[in-house]
C-alpha positions, 0 to 999 in steps of 0.5 A: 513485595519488591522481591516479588515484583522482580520475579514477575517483571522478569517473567514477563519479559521472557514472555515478551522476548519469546513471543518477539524471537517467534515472530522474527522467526516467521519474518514478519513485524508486528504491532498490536493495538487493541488486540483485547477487542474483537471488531471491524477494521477499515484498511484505506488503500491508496495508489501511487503517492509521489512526494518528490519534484514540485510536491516537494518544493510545495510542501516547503512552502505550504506544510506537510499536511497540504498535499492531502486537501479535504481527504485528511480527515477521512484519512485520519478515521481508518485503522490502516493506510497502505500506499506505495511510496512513489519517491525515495526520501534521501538526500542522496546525489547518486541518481541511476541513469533513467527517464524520472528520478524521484526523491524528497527531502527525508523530513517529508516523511511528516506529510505521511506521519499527518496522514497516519499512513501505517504501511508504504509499498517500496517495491516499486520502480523508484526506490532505487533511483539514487543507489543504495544510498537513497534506498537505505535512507528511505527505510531508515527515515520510515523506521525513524517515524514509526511507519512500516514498509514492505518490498524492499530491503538491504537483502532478499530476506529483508525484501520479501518480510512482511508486516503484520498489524493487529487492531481490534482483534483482527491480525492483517498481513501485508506483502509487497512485491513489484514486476518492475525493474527486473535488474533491481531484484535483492538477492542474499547479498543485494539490495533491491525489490521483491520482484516477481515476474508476472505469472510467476504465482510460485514465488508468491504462493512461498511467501503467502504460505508463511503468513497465512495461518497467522493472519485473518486478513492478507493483502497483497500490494503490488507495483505492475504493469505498464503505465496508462493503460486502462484495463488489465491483460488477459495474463495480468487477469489471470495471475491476480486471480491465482495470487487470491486462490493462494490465499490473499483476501486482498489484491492491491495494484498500483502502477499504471497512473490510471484506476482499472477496474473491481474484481471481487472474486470469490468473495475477495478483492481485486483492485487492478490498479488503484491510480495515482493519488498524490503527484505533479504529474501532466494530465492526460486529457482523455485517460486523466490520470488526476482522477482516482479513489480512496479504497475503504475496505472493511474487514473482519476476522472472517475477511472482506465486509465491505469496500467504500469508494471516495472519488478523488481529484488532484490539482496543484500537488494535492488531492481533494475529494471529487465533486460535481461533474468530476464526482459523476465522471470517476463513479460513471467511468469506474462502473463501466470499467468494473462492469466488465469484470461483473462487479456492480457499483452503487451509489447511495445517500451513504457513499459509493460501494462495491457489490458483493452479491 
């Protein structure tokens, strides 16, 4: 009987290690849980989560889950939470000369641990803000506490990988890319993003075409675009919409400080920009850049079911769910804004949500 054992222990091992070596061939990493059921997953998509300057000295005082408010639990109840990551988390001294360089202290990796945040967008415009050093020690600190990261890397392989989550029986791929810092893009031998210039649908096509036969749902997370502008251009229009005919089921933008309007098209998702979610930042009094949403998309083997909409505020370096006038101001200014890109949004007893029909 012993004997036995170790014939199948080393049989499944090889199993293990050549389903490993295929994965790492199409340059993806992979999580399974629960893949023995077949059911609905809801992806929370966040915008811009900004952990550093005064957030940073305020989770010191107050504990890693404070900067999240009354929207922890909701935040606990999804399958999988994607955010862009706003901050290194390093203690690296060698800040890149620029306006805003933003770090935290690595252990506040924890407030995104609290959250269950599964998967962070580093192709940003501050990844890079204190060298290669704080780069390579924000991913390290990620990989250290579980959570997976795409857009960035010590090389263009390694910024261009995605991540691959399965949960219920439904595999979902994220990409990330960025068009900020053009001089930041990782080459063979170079740190950096996986920047792409807007337009530039080619590049992102390659990179969709390895994935998409080996997922059921694709998200595309990208940091674009100018700050605090409240509706997408014609060029940035177009380009989302060719990035879903690449065959991306869900376009998740994130840059302007500011959410822009819905687009579902052809049946897929387009969240132009989905504001900022977690920082200290000034409010502009008339774009107020402290109102956005946490972004409860449903999905299935088939794609998008259902898209939730929370209203969120933040106040004091923390985000709490929207009420009252602040609650009717963000639904009414995201109806207008969606409006225009045929996109209804309805508000009943059960939640906020986006028509698809």
């Amino acid at each position: 009987m012993y004997f036995m054992r170790r014939i199948f222990g080393t049989v499944l091992l090889g199993v293990i290690l050549g389903a490993a070596a295929v994965l790492a061939a199409a340059g993806a990493t992979e999580v399974r849980e629960k893949a023995d059921d077949e059911g609905r997953v809801v992806i929370g998509l966040m915008g811009d989560v900004m952990l550093g300057r005064l957030v940073d000295r305020e989770v010191g005082k107050k504990g890693y889950g404070y900067v999240w408010g009354d929207m922890l639990g909701r935040l606990r109840e999804t399958d999988i939470n994607i955010i862009n990551l706003e901050t290194t988390l390093t203690r690296s001294t060698k800040k890149v000369p620029k306006v805003f360089n933003f770090r935290a202290q690595p252990d506040r990796v924890q407030c995104l641990v609290e959250a269950r945040v599964d998967v962070c967008n580093l192709a940003n415009n501050h990844i890079l803000d204190f060298s290669k050093e704080g780069l390579v020690e924000t991913i390290a600190t990620l990989d250290g506490a579980g959570i997976r990261h795409v857009g960035a890397g010590k090389n263009e392989r390694e910024a261009s990988e995605a991540v691959v989550i399965e949960k219920e029986g439904v595999r979902v791929g994220v990409i990330g890319f960025t068009d900020n810092e053009a001089g930041w893009e990782a080459k063979e031998e170079k740190c950096g993003t996986n920047y792409v210039k807007v337009g530039d649908i080619e590049k992102v096509k390659k990179q969709v075409e390895k994935l998409r036969g080996k997922v059921d749902v694709l998200v595309l997370t990208i940091h674009w675009g100018p700050n605090m502008r409240q509706r997408p251009s014609r060029q940035f229009r177009d380009f989302a919409r060719k990035v879903i005919d690449a065959g991306v089921d869900i376009f998740h933008g994130h840059s302007a400080h500011i959410f822009q309007g819905i687009e579902v098209y052809k049946g897929n998702l387009i969240l132009y920009d989905t504001g900022d979610f977690v920082d200290d930042y000034a409010v502009d009094r008339s774009l107020r850049n402290d109102e956005s949403f946490l972004y409860l998309v449903e999905v299935d083997k088939g794609g998008v079911r259902k898209a939730e909409l929370v209203p969120v505020l933040i106040s004091e370096m923390q985000v709490n769910k929207a009420k009252g006038r602040d609650y009717k101001g963000i639904i009414g200014k995201m109806r207008r804004l969606s409006r225009e890109f045929g996109t209804r949004i309805k508000e009943t007893d059960a939640g906020v949500f986006v028509t698809f029909n």
